[in-house]
N, C-alpha and C positions, 0 to 999 in steps of 0.2 A: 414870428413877430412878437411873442411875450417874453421871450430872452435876451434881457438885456445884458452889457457888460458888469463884470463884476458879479453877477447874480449864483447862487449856489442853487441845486437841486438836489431834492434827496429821488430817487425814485425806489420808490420800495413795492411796486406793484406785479415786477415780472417774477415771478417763480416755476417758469415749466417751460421748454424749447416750445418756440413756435408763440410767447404769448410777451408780449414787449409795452411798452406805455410812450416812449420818445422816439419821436422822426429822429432817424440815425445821422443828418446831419446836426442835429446838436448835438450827438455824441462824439462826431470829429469834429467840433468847435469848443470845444469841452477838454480840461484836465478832468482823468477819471480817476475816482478811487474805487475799490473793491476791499471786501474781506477776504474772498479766498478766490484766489483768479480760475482756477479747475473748473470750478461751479460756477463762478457769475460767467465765463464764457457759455458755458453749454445752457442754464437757466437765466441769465440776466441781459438789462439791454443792450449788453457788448455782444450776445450774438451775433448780431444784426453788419458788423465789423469783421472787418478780417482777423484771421487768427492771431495774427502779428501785431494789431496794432496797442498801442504803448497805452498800456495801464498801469497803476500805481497800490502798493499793498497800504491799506489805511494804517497796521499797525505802525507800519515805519514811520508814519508822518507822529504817528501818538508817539514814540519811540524816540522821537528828532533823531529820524534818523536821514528823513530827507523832507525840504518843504511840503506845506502845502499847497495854496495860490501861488504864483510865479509873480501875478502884479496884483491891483483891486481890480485890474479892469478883468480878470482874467473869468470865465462862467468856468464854474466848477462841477462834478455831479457826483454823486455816492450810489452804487449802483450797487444795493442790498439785496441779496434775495435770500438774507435769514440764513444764519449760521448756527446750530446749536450751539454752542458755546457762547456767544451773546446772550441767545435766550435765556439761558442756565444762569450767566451771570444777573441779568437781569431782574429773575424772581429770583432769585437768592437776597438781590439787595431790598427788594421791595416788602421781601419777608423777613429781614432783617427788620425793617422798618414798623411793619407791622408788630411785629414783637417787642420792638422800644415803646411802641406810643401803643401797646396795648389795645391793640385793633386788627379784628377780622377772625375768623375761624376755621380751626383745622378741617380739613375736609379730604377724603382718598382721592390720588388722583388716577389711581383704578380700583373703584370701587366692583364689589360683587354683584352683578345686576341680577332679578330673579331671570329676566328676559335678554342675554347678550344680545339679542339684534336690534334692544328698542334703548335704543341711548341716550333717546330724551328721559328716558324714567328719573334718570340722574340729576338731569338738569330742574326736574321739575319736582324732586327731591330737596335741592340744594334753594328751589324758589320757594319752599314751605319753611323751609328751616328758616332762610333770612329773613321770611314775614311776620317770624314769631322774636325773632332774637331782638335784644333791645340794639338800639340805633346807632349806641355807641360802639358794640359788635359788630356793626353791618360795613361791608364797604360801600362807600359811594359810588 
């Protein structure tokens, strides 16, 4: 009853066989997009679907290589379940950013812990440092 015509979803929630976020008929009322079909069949809400049914690669659409909506009225969905290469691109641009506008701090993102199984230590590491660093340092 909350999907209306014309309306897009992102659903970015399903990441593991067996664990989904959309009643599967809005999936077949739905043009879908995927990043990499292999994976969002077996981890995303196209599980829940036959093996056959017609998905769509998001890069082609970023590509023009084929539409996205078919009309306005058409409900769209983006059926993410995290691709590294996204992610990668991602902090790369945001660290990029951070490096123009002079903000945030380098930090290991595998750090030597004295205790490998206590992986808070890290975290609660990284909460000391940012309580001392000035503000302009710190992220939001």
């Amino acid at each position: 009853d909350m999907v209306e015509p014309g309306m897009h979803i992102n659903a970015v929630g399903g990441d593991c066989p067996g664990k989904t976020e959309l009643h599967a008929d809005i999936l077949r009322g739905a043009k879908i997009f995927v990043e990499y079909q292999p994976q969002t069949r077996i981890e995303g809400e196209i599980q829940q679907l036959a093996s056959d049914h017609p998905v769509h690669d998001l890069w082609r659409v970023l590509a023009d290589k084929e539409p996205g909506r078919d009309s306005d009225l058409q409900v769209t969905v983006f059926d993410s379940v995290g691709f590294a290469l996204e992610d990668y691109s991602a902090l790369r641009h945001v660290y990029q950013l951070a490096l123009e506008f002079d903000e945030g701090e380098d930090i290991d993102l595998i750090p030597e812990l004295a205790d490998p199984k206590d992986l808070f230590a890290q975290v609660l590491n990284c909460s000391a440092s940012a309580a001392v660093a000035s503000p302009r340092k710190r992220f939001a």
